[in-house]
SEKE-742782 format. One line per field, with one value per residue (C-alpha): residue number from 0; residue in one letter; z, y, x. Coordinates in steps of 0.05 Angstrom, whole numbers, plus 5000, padded with zeros to 4 digits. Layout:
SEKE-742782
resi	(NUM;...) .
resn	(A;...) .
Z	(Z;...) .
Y	(Y;...) .
X	(X;...) .
***
This chain:
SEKE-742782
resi	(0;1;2;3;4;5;6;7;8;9;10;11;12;13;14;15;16;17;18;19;20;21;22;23;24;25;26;27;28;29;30;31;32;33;34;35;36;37;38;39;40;41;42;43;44;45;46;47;48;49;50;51;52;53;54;55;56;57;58;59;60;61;62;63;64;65;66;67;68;69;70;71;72;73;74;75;76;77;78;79;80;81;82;83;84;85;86;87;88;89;90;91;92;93;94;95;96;97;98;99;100;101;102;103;104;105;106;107;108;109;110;111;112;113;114;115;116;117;118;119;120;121;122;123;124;125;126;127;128;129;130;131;132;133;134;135;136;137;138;139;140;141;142;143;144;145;146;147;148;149;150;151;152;153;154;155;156;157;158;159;160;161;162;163;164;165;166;167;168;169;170;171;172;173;174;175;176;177;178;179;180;181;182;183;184;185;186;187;188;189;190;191;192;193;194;195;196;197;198;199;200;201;202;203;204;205;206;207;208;209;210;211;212;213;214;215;216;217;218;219;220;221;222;223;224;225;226;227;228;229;230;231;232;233;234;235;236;237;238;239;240;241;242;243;244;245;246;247;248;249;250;251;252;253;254;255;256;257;258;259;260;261;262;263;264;265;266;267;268;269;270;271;272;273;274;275;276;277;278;279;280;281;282;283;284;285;286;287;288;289;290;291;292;293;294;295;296;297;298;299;300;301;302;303;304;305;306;307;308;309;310;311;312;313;314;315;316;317;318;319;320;321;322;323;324;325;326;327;328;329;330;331;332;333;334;335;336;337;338;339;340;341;342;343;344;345;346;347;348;349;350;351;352;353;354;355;356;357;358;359;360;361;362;363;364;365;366;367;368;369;370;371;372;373;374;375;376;377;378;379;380;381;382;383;384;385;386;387;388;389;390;391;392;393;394;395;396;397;398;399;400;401;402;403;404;405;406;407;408;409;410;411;412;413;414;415;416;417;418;419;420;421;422;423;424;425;426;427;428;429;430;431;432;433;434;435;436;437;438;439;440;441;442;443;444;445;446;447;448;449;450;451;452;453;454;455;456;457;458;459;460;461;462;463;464;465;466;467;468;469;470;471;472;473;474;475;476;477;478;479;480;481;482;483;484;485;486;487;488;489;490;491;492;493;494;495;496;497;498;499;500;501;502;503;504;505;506;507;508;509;510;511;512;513;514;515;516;517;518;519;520;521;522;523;524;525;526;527;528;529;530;531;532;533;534;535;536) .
resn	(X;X;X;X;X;X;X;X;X;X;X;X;X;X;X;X;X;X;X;X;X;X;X;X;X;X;X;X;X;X;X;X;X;X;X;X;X;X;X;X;X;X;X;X;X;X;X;X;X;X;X;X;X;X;X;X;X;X;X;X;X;X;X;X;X;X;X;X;X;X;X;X;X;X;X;X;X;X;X;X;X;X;X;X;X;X;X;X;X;X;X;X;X;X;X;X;X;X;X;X;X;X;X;X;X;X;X;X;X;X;X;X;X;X;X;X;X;X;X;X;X;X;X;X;X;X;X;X;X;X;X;X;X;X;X;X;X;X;X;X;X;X;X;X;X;X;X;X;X;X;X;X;X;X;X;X;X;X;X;X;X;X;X;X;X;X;X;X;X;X;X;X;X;X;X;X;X;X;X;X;X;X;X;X;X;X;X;X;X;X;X;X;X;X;X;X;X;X;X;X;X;X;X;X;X;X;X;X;X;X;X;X;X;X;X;X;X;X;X;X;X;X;X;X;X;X;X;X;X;X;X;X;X;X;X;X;X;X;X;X;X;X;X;X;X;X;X;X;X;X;X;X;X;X;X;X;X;X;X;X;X;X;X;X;X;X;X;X;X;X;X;X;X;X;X;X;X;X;X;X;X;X;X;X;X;X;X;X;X;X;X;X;X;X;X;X;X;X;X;X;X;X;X;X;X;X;X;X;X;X;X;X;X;X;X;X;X;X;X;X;X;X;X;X;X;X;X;X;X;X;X;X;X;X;X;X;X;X;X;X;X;X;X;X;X;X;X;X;X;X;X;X;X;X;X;X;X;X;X;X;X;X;X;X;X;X;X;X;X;X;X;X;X;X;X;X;X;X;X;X;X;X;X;X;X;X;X;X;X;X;X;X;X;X;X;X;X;X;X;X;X;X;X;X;X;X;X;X;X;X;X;X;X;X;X;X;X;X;X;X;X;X;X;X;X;X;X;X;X;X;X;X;X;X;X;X;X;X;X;X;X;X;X;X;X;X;X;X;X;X;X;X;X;X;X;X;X;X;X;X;X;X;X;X;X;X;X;X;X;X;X;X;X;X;X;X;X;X;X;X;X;X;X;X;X;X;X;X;X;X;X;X;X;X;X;X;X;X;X;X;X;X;X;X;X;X;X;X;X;X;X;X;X;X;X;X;X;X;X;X;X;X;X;X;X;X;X;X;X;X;X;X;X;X;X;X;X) .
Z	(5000;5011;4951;4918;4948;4934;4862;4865;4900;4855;4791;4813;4832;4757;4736;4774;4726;4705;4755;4735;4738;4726;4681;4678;4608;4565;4503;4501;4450;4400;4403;4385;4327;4309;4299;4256;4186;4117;4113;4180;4165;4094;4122;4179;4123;4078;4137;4155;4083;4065;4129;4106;4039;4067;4105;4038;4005;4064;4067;3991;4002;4067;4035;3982;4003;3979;3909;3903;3929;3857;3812;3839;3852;3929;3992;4049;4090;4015;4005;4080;4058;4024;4082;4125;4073;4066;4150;4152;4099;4137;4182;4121;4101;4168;4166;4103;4100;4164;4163;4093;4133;4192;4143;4086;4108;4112;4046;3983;4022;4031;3959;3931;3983;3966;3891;3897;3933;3876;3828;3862;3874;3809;3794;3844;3803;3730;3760;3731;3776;3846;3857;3819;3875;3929;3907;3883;3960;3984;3956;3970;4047;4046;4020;4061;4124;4110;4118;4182;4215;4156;4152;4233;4233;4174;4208;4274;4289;4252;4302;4380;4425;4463;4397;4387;4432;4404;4330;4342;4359;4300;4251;4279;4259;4192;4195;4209;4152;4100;4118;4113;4047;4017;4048;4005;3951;3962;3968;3911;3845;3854;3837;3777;3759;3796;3856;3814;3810;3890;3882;3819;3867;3923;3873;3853;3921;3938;3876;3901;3974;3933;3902;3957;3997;3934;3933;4008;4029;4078;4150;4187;4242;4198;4167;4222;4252;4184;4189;4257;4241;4181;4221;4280;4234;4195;4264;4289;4220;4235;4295;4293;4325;4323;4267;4255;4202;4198;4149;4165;4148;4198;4248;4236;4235;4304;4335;4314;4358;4417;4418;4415;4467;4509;4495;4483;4533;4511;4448;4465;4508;4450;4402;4458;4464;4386;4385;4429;4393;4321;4341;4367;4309;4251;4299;4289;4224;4165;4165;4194;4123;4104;4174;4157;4090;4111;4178;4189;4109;4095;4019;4000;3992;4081;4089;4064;4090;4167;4154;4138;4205;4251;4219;4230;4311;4311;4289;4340;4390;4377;4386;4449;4480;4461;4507;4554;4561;4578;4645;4657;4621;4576;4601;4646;4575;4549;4602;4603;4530;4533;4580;4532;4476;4527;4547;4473;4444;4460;4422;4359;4353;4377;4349;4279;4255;4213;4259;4317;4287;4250;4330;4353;4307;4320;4391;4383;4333;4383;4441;4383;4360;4426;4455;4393;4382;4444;4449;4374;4360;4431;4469;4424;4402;4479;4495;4428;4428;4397;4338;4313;4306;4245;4244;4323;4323;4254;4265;4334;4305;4242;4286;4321;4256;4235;4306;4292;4212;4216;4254;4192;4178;4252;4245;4172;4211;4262;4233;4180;4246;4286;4243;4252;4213;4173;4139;4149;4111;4145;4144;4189;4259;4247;4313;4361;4339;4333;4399;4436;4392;4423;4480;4490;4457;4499;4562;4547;4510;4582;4617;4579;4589;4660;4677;4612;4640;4673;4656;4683;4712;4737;4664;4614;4608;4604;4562;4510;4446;4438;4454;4398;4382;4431;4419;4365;4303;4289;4238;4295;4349;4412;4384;4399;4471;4474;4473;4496;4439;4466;4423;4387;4434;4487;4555;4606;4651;4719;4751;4789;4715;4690;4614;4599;4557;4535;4602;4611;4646;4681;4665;4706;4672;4599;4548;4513;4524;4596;4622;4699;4746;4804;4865;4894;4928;4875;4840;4892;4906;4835;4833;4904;4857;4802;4854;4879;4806;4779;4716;4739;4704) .
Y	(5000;5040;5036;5050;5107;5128;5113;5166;5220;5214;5214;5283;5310;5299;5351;5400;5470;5460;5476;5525;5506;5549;5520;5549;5553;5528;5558;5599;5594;5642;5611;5556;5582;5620;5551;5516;5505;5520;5451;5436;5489;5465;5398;5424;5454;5395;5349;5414;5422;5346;5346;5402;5382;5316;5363;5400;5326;5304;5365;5368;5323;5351;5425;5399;5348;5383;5385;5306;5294;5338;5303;5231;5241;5210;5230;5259;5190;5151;5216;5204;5140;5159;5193;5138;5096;5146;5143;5071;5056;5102;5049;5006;5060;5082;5006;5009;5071;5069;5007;5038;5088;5052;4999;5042;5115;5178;5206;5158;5140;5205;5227;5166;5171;5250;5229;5181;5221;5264;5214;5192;5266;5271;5201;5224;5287;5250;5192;5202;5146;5151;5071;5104;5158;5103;5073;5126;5145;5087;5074;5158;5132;5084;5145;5187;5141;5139;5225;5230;5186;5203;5275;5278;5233;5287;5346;5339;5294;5334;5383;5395;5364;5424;5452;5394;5402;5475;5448;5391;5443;5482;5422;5401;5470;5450;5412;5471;5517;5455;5461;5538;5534;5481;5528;5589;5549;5527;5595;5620;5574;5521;5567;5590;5517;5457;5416;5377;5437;5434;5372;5397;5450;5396;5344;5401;5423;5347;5338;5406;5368;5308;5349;5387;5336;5295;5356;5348;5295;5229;5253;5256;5217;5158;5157;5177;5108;5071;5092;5077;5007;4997;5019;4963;4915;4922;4934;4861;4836;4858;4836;4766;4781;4756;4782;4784;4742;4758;4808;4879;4857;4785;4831;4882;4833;4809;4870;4895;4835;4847;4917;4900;4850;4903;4957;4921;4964;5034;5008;5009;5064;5103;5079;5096;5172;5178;5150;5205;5263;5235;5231;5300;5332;5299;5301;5385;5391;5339;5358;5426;5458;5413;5435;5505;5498;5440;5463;5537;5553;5578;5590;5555;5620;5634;5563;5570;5634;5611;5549;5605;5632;5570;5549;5621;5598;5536;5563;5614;5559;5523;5590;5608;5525;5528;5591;5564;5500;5529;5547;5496;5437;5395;5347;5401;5448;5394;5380;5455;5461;5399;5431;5493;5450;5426;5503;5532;5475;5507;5566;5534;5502;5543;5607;5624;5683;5688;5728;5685;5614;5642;5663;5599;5565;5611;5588;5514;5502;5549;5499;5439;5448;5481;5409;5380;5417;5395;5325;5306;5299;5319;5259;5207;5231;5222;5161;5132;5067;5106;5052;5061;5128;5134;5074;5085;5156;5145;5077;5098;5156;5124;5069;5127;5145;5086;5069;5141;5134;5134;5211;5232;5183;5179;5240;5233;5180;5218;5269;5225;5207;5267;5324;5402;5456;5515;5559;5509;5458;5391;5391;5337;5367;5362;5416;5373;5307;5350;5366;5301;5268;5322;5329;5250;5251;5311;5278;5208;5245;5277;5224;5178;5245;5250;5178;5165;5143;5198;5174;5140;5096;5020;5011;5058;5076;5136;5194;5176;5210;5266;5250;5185;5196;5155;5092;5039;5037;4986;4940;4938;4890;4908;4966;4936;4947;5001;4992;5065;5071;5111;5189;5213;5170;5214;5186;5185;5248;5241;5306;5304;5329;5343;5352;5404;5363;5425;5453;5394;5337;5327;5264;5236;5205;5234;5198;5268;5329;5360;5423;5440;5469;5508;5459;5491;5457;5452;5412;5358;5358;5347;5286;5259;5256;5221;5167;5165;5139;5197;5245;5313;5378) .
X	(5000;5054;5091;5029;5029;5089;5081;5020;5056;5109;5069;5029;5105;5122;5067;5113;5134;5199;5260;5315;5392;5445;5495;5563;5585;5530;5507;5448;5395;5413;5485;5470;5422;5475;5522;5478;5510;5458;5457;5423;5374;5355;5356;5298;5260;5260;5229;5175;5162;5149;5095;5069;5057;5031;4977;4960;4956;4907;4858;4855;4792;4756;4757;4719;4667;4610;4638;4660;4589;4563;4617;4610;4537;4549;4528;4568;4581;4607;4649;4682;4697;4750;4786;4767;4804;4861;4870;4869;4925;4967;4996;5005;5067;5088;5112;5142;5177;5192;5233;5263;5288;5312;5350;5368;5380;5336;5342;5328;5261;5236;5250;5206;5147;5141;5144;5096;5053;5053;5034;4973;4949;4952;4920;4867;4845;4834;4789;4728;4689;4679;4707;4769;4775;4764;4829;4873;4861;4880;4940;4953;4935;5001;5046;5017;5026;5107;5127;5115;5167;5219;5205;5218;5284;5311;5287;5310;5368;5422;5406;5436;5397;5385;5343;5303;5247;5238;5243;5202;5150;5159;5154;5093;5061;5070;5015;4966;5007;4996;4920;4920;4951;4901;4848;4876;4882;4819;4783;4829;4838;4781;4729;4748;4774;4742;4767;4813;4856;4873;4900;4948;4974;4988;5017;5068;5079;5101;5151;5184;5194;5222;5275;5292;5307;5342;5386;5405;5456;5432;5431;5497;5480;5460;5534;5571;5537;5561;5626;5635;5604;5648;5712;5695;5685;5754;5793;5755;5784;5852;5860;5836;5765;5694;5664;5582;5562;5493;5467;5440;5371;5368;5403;5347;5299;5322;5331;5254;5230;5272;5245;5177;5191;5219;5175;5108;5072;5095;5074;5006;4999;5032;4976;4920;4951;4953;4886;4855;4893;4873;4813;4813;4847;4805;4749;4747;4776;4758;4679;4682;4677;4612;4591;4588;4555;4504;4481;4494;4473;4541;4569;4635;4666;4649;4662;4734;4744;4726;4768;4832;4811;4815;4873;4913;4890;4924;4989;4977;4962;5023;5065;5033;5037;5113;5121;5079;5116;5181;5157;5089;5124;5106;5048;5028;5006;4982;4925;4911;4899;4857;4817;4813;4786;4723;4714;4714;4665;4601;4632;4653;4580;4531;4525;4500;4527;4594;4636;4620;4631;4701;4718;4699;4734;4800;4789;4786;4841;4888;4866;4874;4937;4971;4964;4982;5041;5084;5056;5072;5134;5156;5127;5137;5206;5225;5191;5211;5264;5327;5344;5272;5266;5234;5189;5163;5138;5107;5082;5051;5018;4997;4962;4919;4898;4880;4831;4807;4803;4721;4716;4686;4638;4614;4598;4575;4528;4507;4486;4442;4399;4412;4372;4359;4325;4356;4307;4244;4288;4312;4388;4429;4449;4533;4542;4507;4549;4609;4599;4587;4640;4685;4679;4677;4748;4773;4756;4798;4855;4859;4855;4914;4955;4949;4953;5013;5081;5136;5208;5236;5186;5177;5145;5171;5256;5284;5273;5325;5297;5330;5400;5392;5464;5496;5455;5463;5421;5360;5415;5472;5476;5436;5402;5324;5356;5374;5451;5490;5557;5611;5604;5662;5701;5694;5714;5662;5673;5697;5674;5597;5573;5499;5476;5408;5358;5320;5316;5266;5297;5365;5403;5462;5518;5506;5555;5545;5588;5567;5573;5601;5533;5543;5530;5470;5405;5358;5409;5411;5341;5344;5391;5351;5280;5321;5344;5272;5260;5206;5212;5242;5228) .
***
């Protein structure tokens, strides 16, 4: 009883704002901007481009329900289908590419899911029967399913750890810029074209990621760990020692199972947190603009131009939840913005004029995507095993998408039996479903946050995902592990040493290059939690 207890008291300590330590001669922020090479910064924006693009790709159906339903001459719930179809696939890639990536490097992979992407956009605008569209969406949906794990790995680990929670931040905004865009786009060209000419723009917009990132070399990290597996190899050679026999992809293969072995059960609470923040996300957005049209009698033209307002919130959102987390922390923002969402539903649903819903709308998205912003890629970049960094955060959130792939037809659904009147005309009743489907999701998103694991933990191991460096890759011995490589050969330091993992958690015996702190209280209060075994701020 008493170590259960403990266990409790410890958990609610975790929730704790961030504690500040004064570190003697470490880099501030804008030094270390400042020491980024052009390379590292084209390299981030070819990762935040390709997940944009793969947002523009996605919402290039959602923006224009209405008109699919007048071409294919289908309702709303057969035109969801599609995106059901599209969510569901998803996983199908986030295996694929993610194991490309993993086994073969982050670059070549990338370049042929962006391209392929494009193909199928453009496939997807010249079908001419709606069974035609089913499938070009499909196959789009296993694409699709393989940029988010790939686009992460590129954009983030060629850069200092201390940046990466900051950048991972920023990339995930790319999402809500790749749905403003389609929403321009939207508003802009399809008009005076037709809805097949939003999904030109988006095919072109993914064959420009492809190239950019075809002009960019493979990630540095990824050789660095090639060379240093090639150089082992031919010192075992010369000196008469063991040497592995087995090929990259049977030691792959091997090391995949040990890490499902070992992490079986952040496996699946990783799918249940992606679950309730898919849900969530595609929950608000994907019928929002048939929403507008169908039940508050709006044109196409105010539909569009409301979805450009939300949108503009959740970038805001995700500005304003970055801030915020540098002094709340992490999980902390993320249950407050949670609670936002609940508090701004009546808001986004209820009132009828233009000004009002665009303001709702504004408010939801900000709520939205501020807890999406620092939970993806944040959360599962940190509680991700470090050899399978490309195929765990995308598989994970892939599978989320695919339990929540049928938001848009449950509503679709529900409002075919749940019905209202506009003008003395019966029109299905999307803000009440919206609402309950909402607020249903809001409530167990919060509750898998508060109750998720604080590393370390009895369960769950350490935060390791943004110091990935110093562990071995998915094809080298020991990496389903977990197994900590030595870093530029650097001895381990001797002096009572700390390392800053973006001013989020303090880690004991880094294998990375520490900095000397001032031996103060907080510090050892600090070092007493981590013995005590619970996540420290």
């Amino acid at each position: 009883m008493a170590d259960v207890k403990n266990r409790i008291h410890a958990h609610l300590l975790s929730f704790r704002p961030p504690k500040r330590v004064k570190v003697v001669g470490a880099p501030s922020f804008w030094t270390l901007l400042k020491s980024l090479t052009f390379v590292q910064w084209m390299m981030f924006f070819s990762g935040w481009m390709a997940w944009t693009c793969d947002a523009i790709d996605f919402f290039s159906v959602s923006l224009t329900v209405n008109r699919l339903r007048v071409t294919f001459n289908e309702s709303t719930h057969n035109v969801t289908t599609s995106i059901t179809l599209t969510l569901l696939f998803r996983s199908v890639g986030a295996v694929i590419f993610g194991l490309a990536s993993d086994r073969y490097g982050r670059k070549w992979p990338l370049v042929l899911n962006m391209f392929l992407i494009c193909g199928l956009q453009i496939g997807s605008s010249f079908t001419q029967t709606f069974s035609q569209f089913l499938a070009c969406r499909s196959l789009f949906g296993i694409t699709m399913g393989g940029v988010w794990g790939m686009a992460a790995a590129t954009a983030l680990e060629n850069l200092p750890a201390e940046l990466r929670g900051l950048a991972s931040g920023v990339l995930q905004q790319g999402y809500a810029v790749g749905y403003l865009i389609a929403a321009v786009v939207n508003l802009s060209v399809v008009p005076k074209h037709s809805w097949r000419s939003l999904f030109w723009v988006a095919a072109g917009l993914s064959a420009f990621a492809g190239l950019l990132r075809a002009t960019l070399p493979e990630s540095e990290v990824f050789r660095r760990r090639q060379m240093q597996k090639r150089d082992a190899q031919d010192f075992a050679e010369a000196n008469g020692a063991p040497v592995e026999t087995r090929t990259k992809t049977q030691i792959f293969i091997h090391e995949t199972v040990e890490m499902l072995k070992r992490h079986w059960l952040l496996c699946i609470y990783a799918v249940l947190l992606m679950t309730g923040f898919n849900f969530l996300s595609h929950g608000s957005q994907d019928l929002y603009p048939t929403f507008l049209q169908d039940t508050k009698g709006f044109s196409a033209h105010s539909a569009t131009v409301a979805t450009i307002i939300g949108n503009c919130g959740a970038v805001a959102g995700g500005v304003v939840a970055g801030i915020i987390s540098q002094y709340l922390g992490r999980r902390l923002t993320i249950l407050l913005f949670i609670l936002l969402v609940g508090c701004f539903i009546p808001l986004w649903i209820l009132p009828q004029g233009f000004a009002k819903l665009s303001a709702g709308a504004f408010c939801l998205q900000f709520a939205v995507q501020g807890a999406w912003a620092w939970s993806i890629p944040i959360q599962l970049a940190e509680l991700s095993p470090p050899a399978f960094r490309a195929t765990f955060p995308g598989l994970m959130y892939q599978m989320g998408n695919m339990v929540s792939a049928a938001s848009s037809q449950i509503e679709a659904t529900g409002g075919d039996h749940l019905r209202t009147t506009l003008h003395g005309v019966n029109v299905p009743d999307y803000a009440k479903v919206q609402g309950i489907l909402l607020g249903t999701v809001a409530a167990f998103t919060f509750v898998i946050t508060f109750i998720g694991p604080t590393c370390p933990s009895h369960f769950f191991p350490r935060k390791h995902g943004f110091h990935f460096e110093e562990y071995a890759l998915a094809f080298e011995e020991g990496g389903g592990k977990d197994k900590q490589i030595a870093v530029d050969d650097e001895p381990m330091p001797r002096e009572k040493e700390v390392s800053v993992e973006d001013n989020d958690s303090i880690r004991r015996k880094s294998l990375t290059k520490s900095v000397l702190v001032e031996e103060k209280p907080e510090v050892r209060e600090l070092e007493a939690a981590n013995r005590a075994g619970y996540d420290v701020w």
